[in-house]
C-alpha positions in Angstrom: -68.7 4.7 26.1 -67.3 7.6 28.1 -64.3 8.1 29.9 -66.2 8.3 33.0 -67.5 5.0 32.3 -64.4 3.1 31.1 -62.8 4.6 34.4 -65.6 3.3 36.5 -65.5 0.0 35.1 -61.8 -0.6 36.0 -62.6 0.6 39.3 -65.1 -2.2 39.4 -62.5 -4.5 38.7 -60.0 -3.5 40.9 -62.5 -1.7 44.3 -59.7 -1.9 47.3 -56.6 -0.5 44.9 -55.3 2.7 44.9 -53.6 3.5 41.1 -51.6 6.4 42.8 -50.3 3.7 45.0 -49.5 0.8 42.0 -47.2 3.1 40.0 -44.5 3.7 42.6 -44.6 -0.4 43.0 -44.2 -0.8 39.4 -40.5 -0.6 39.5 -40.2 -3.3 42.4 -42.3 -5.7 41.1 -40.1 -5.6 37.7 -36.5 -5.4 38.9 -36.2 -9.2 39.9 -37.5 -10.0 36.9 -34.9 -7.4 35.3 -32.1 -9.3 36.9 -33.0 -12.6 36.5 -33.4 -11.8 32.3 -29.5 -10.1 33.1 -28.0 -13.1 34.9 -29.8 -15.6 32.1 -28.1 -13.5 29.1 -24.5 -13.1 30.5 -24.6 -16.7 31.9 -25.4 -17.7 28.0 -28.9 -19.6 29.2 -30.4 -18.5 25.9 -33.6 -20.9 26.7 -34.0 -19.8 30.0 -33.7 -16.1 29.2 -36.1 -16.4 26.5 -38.3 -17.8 28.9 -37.8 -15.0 31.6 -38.7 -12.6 28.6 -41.5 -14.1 27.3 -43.0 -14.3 31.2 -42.4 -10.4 31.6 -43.8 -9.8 27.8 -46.9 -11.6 29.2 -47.4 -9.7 32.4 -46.9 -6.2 31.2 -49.5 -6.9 28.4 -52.0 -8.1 31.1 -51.4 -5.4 33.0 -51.7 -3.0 29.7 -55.8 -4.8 30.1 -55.9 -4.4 33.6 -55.0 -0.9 34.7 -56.3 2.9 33.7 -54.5 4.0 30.2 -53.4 7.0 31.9 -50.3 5.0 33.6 -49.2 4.7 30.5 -48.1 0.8 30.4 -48.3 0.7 26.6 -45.2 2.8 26.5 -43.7 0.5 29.1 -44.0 -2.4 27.3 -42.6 -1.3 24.2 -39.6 0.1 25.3 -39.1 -3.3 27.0 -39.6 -4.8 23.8 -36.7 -2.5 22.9 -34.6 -2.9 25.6 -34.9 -7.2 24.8 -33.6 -7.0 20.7 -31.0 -4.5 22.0 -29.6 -7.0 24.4 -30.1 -9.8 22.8 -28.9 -8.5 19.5 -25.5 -7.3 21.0 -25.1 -10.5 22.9 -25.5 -12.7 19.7 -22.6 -10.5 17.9 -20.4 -10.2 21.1 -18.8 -14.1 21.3 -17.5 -13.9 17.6 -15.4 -10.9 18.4 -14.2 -12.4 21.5 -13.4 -15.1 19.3 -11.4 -13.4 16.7 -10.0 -11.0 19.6 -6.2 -12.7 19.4 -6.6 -12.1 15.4 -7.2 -8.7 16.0 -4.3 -8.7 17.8 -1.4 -9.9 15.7 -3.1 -8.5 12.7 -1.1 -5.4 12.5 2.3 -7.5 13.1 1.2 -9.6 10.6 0.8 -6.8 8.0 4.3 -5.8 8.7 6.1 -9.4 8.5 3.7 -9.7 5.3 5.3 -6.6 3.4 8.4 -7.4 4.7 8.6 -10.6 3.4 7.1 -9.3 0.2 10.5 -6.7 -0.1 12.3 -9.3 0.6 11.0 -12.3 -1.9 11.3 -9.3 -4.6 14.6 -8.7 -4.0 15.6 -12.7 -4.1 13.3 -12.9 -7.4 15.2 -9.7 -9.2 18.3 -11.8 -8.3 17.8 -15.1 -9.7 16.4 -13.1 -12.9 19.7 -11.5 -13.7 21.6 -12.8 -16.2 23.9 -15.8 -15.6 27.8 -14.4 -15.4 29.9 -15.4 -18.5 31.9 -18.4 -17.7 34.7 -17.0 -20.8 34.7 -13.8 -19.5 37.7 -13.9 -17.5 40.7 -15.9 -18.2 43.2 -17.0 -15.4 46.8 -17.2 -16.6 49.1 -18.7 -13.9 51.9 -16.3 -12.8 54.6 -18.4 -14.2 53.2 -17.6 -17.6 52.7 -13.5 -17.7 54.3 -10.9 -16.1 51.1 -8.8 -16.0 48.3 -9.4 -13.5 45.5 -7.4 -15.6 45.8 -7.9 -19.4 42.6 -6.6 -21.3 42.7 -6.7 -25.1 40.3 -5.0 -27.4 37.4 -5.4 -25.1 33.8 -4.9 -26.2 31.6 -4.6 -23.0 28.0 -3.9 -22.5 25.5 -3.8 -19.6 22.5 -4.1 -22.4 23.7 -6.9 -24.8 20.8 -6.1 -27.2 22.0 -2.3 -27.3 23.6 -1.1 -29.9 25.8 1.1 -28.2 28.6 -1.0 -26.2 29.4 0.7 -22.4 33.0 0.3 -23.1 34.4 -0.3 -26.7 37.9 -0.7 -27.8 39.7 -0.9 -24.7 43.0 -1.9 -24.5 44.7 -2.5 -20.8 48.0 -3.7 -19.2 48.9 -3.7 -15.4 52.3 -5.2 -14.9 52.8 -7.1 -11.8 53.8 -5.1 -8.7 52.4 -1.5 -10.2 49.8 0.5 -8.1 47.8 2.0 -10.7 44.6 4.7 -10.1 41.6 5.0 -12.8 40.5 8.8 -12.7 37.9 10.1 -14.6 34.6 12.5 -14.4 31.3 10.8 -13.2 29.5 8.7 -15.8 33.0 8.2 -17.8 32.6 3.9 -17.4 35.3 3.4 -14.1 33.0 1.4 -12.4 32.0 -0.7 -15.5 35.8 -0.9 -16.7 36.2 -2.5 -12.7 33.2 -4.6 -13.5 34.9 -6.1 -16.8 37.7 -7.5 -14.5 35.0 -9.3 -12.3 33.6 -10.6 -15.2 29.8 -9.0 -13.8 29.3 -6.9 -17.6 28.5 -8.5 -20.5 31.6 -9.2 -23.2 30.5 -9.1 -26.0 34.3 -9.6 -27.7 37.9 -8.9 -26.9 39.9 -11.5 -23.7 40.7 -10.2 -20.4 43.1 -11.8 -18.7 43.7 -11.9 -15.0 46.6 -13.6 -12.9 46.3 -14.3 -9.4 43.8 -13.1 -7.1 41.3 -10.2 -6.8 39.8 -8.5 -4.2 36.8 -5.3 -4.6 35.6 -3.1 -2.1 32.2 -1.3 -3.1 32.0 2.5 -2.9 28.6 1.7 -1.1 29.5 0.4 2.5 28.1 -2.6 4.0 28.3 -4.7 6.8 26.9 -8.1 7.6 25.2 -9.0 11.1 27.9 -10.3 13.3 31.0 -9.1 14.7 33.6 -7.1 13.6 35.8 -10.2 12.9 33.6 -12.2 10.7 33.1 -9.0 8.6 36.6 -8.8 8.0 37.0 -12.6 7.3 34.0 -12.3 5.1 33.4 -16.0 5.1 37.6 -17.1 4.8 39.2 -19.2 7.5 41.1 -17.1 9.8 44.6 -16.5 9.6 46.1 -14.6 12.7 49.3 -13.3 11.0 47.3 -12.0 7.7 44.5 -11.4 9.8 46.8 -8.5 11.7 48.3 -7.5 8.8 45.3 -6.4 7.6 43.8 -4.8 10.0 47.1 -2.8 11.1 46.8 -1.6 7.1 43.4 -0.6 7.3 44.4 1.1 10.8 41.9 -0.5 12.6 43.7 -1.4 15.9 43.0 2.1 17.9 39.4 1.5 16.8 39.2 -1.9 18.5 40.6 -0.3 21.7 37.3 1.7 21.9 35.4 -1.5 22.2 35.0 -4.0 25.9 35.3 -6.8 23.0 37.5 -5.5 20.8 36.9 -7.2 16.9 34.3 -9.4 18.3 32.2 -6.8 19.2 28.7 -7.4 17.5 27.1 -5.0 14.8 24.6 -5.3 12.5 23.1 -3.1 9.4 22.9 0.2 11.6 26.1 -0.2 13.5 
């Protein structure tokens, strides 16, 4: 069958209707339709957009029978077809995100308190793994008994106890009471471990060390706890105004405290 013929017979069909005039009404006779399948989809009517679609599915193939080939409906219905699993498809996937949209928002501070807490439970787990201090390492005479305050006596010290090589062997050590006494030495020559034996932190492995009345350490690595100036002083003690000020006009502290609106009770924390 010709062309001629195949064009003829739709003209039978359809003997009042220009095509010329059809295709510049194609685009109003779908865009309701367009809309209503829009409205149906972001309202959530699943059911009743299916329904629109399946209605405009219907028509275009009926009018894919009814008019010329040369208007090209074919094409139009397909990319409809298209135009359907794209919106549909990105519709299905969009409520879960919306969902999971608060997740997505803490998730990065999350991360951060995660590997924070992670340094941290390391640090509290290296700690409960040391070894347990010596309760023999240290010996408290009372001062009524000695008139020395630090008495070591052929001390045997290691930070390894399985080593075969002692940190500090042999050492012999008397401070009488009252004396102001300065441990010199090059770097890596034990003066921090020899201060160590009198807190009892190293390991004795033999000797006595003997210490009467109270001792205090400073670290040669500063630190400062959060809280005021004060309570870092105090470091946990009850105060005491009258030793409190002594020790603070020792350390020459008091033109420091003038700097400040709140003087020793000014706040600091691990950066000052």
């Amino acid at each position: 069958m010709s062309l001629e013929k195949n064009e003829s017979s739709h003209s039978s069909s359809f003997p009042c209707v220009s095509y010329s005039a059809i295709l510049p009404v194609q685009a109003e006779v779908l865009q309701p339709f367009f809309q209503c399948f829009m409205i149906c989809v972001s309202a959530g009517a699943c059911e009743t957009s299916d329904a629109v679609a399946s209605s405009m599915m219907r028509m275009l193939f009926f009018f894919n029978k009814a008019l010329p080939r040369k208007n090209n409906w074919h094409w139009t219905t397909l990319q409809f077809s298209s135009f359907l699993a794209t919106v549909r498809g990105s519709y299905l996937i969009w409520p879960p995100f919306e969902c999971y949209k608060t997740l997505y928002s803490i998730l990065p501070d999350l991360l951060s308190v995660i590997v924070q807490g992670k340094v941290s439970a390391n640090i509290i787990t290296s700690y409960l793994q040391e070894d347990e201090i010596q309760k023999d390492a240290i010996v408290y005479v009372p001062k009524d008994q000695t008139e020395f305050d630090i008495e070591i006596d052929s001390g045997k010290f290691s930070w390894d106890p399985d080593s075969s090589n002692p940190t500090l062997e042999g050492m012999k050590l008397k401070v009488k009471r009252g004396m102001k006494v300065a441990i010199c030495g090059t770097v890596g020559s034990g003066k921090s471990s020899l201060l160590s034996c009198m807190l009892g932190e190293i390991q004795k492995l033999s000797g006595t060390v003997k210490i009467s009345g109270t001792k205090a350490y400073v670290s040669q690595s500063p630190w400062i706890l959060t809280g005021n100036i004060r309570e870092n002083i105090l470091f946990g003690n009850l105060f005491d105004s009258a030793k409190y000020n002594r020790t603070v006009k020792a350390c020459a502290l008091t033109k420091d405290f003038e700097l400040f609106s709140c003087g020793n009770l000014t706040e600091i924390d691990e950066r000052g």
